[in-house]
N, C-alpha and C positions, 0 to 999 in steps of 0.2 A: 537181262541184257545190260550188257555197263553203258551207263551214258556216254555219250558223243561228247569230247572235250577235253580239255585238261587243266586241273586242278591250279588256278588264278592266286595271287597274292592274299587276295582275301580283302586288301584294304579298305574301310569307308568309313566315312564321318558325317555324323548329321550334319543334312544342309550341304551335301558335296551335291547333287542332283539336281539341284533346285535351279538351274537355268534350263535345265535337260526338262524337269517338270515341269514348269510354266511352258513350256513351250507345248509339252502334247495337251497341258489342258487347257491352253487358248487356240493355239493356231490346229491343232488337230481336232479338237471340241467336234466338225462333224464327225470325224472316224469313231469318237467315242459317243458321240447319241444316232449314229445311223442304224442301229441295230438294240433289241431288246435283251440287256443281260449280257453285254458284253465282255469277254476274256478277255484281259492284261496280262502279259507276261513279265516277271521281273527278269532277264536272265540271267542267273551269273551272280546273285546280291552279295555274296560274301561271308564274312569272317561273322558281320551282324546285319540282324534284318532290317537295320534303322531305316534305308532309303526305300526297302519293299515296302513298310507304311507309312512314310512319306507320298510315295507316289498312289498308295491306296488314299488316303483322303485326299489328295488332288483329284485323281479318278472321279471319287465319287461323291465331290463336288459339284460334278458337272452331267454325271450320271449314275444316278442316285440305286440304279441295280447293277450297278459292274460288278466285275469279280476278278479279282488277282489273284495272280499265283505265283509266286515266288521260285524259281528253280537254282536247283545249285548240284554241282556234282561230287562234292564233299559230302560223305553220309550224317559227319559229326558238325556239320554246320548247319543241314536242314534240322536236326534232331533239336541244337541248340534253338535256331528258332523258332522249331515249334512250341519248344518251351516256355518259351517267350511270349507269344501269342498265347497260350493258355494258364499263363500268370495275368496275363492282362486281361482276359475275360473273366478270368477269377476277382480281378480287381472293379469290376464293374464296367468294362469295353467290352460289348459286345464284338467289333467288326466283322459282321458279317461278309459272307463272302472271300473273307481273304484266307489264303494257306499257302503252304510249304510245302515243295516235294521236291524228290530227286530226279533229277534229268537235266539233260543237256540239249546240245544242238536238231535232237532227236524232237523236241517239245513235247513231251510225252504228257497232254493235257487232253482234259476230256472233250475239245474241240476246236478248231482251226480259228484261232486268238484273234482280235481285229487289231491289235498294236504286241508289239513285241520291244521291250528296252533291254538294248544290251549296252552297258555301257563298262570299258575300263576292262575286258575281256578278251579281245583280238589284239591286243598291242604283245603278245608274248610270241604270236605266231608268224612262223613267214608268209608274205604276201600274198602267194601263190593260196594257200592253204585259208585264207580271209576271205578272199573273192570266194573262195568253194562254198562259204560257209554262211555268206550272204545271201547265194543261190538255194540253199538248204535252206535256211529261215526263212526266205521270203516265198518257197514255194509250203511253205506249212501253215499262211497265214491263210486267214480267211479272204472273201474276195471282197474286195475295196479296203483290203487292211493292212496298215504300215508294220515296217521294221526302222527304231531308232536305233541308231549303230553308233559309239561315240568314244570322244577321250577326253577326262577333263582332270588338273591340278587336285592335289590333299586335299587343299577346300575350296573347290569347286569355283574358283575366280576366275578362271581360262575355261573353255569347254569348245570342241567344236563337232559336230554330227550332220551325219545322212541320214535324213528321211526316204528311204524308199518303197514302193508300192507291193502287194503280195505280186510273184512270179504269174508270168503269161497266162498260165494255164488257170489259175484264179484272181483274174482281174475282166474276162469277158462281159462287155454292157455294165460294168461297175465303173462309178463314178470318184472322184479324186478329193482329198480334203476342199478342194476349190470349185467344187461342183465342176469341173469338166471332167471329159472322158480319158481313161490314165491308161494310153499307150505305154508295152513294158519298153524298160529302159527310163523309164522318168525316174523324177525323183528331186531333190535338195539338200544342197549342203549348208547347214550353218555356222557360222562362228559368234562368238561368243565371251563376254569379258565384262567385268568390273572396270570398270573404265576408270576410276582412281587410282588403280591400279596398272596400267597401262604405260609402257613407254613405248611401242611402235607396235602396229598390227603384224609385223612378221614374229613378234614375240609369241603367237597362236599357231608357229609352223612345228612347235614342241607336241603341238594336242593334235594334230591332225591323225584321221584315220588312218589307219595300216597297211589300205590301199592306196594310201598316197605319202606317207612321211619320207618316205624312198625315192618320193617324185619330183620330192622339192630341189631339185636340180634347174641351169638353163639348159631351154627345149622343151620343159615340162609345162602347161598350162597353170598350174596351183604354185610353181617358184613365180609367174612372168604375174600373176594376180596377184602375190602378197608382195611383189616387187612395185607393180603400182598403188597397193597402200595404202605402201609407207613412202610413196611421191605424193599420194592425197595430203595424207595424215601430213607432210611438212608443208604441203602448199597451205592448209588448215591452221597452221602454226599461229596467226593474229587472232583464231576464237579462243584460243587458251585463255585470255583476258578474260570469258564470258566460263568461263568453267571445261570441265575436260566433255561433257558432253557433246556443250555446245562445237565444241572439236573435232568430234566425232561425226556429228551431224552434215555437217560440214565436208570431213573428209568424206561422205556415205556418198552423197547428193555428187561428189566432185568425181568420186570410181564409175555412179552409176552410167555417165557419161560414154564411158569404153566399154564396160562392164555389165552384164544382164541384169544386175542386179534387181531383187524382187521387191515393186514398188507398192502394191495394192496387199489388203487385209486379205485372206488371215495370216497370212506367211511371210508377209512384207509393209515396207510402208514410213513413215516416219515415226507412228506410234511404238513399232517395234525395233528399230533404230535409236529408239531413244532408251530401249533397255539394255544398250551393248549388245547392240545384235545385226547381222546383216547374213541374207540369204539369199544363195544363187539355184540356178538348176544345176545341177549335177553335173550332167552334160556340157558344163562349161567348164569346169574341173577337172572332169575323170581323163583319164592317160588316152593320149590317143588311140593307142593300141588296144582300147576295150570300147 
């Protein structure tokens, strides 16, 4: 059966991931130790496997019997990285656990995964066809297991993602990264940035997901949020003397004000604010009409 999908740019670079990374192995950290032998999904890793073992040693960091698996629906790039992978056990890396294979939106893995990373993937498709395919991944995950969905710059200094929960039908009496009970439709979105890098937080309406980059209109909830900001982010304008963080921090504390913003660990807080990071429910973003 041909995989579900179609064939992506390919593009990656070491270290394009890595705000996408740290984020499932701190603030997702239960989803990945609630269960024994956990499935990781890479989906979609590309042209090279760099960020598939990248996010395998984060992984398994933090739970030391994961297992990834890398998916890609080009034949001649699973092929390449298996190669890869068996020059580097030849070289003396084991990695247990991790591999390569062909599939797509289908997950065609030997069990219903507890996180799933897609990132850099749905941005070619129309929206309508994004939403279908959200629904599709999230009803193939295990129960209490995410899907990160995301968009982020070449090298990875912008990034922003939805975390959302596996589909209704496998989240019953499962519990949520945050220990509470995860009614379907939950979920969060985060944004994301090198903050040296940074001239205004609507400069992250480039990275937004594919169900919303369309939406960044007014009337839309995600234009009238990155419209208040970048009113933060200038009211913030006197921390710039204290460094771009301290700007940041500042602007976060000033949105959280209007804005749900997520204030408590593991998914919020000032510790993670202070990584260029700010994360909402979902639910405060998504179009109204869904």
């Amino acid at each position: 059966m041909r995989p579900e999908g179609d064939i992506t740019r390919g593009t990656t670079n070491p270290a394009r991931l890595r705000r996408v990374d740290r984020w499932i192995a701190q603030a997702q950290r239960p989803v990945l130790t609630a269960r024994p032998r956990p499935l990781i999904v890479d989906l979609g890793f590309g042209a090279s496997p760099v960020t598939t073992l990248e996010l395998y040693r984060r992984v398994r960091a933090i739970a030391g019997d994961a297992e990834v698996i890398g998916l890609e629906i080009d034949p001649a790039r699973v092929a390449a990285a298996s190669r890869r992978l068996t020059e580097l056990r030849a070289g003396g890396h084991p990695l247990p656990g991790l591999s390569f294979a062909l599939g797509g939106f289908e997950l065609p893995v030997p069990r219903p995964p507890a996180l799933v990373r897609a990132f850099n993937v749905l941005r070619q498709y129309p929206e309508e066809r994004a939403w279908a395919t959200w629904a599709r991944l999230r009803s193939g995950l295990a129960g209490g297991g995410v899907l990160v969905e995301g968009t982020c710059d070449e090298i990875g200094r912008r990034a922003v993602w939805v975390t959302l929960p596996a589909g209704q039908e496998n989240t019953a009496g499962q519990e949520n990264s945050a220990g509470q009970e995860t009614p379907a439709g939950t979920g969060s979105i985060t944004f994301s940035v090198r903050l040296a890098s940074l001239d205004r937080p609507s400069d992250l309406a480039e990275r937004l997901p594919k169900t919303l980059i369309h939406r960044n209109v007014p009337g839309e909830p995600v234009h009238q949020f990155l419209r208040d900001f970048d009113r933060a982010w200038d009211t913030a304008a006197p921390y710039s003397a204290f460094g771009a963080r301290q700007r940041w921090l500042a602007a976060v504390a000033d949105l959280s004000g209007s804005w749900p913003v997520l204030r408590h660990p593991p998914l919020g807080g000032p510790r993670r604010w202070r990584l260029g990071e700010v994360t909402l429910p979902w639910a405060a973003l998504a179009p109204p009409s869904r």
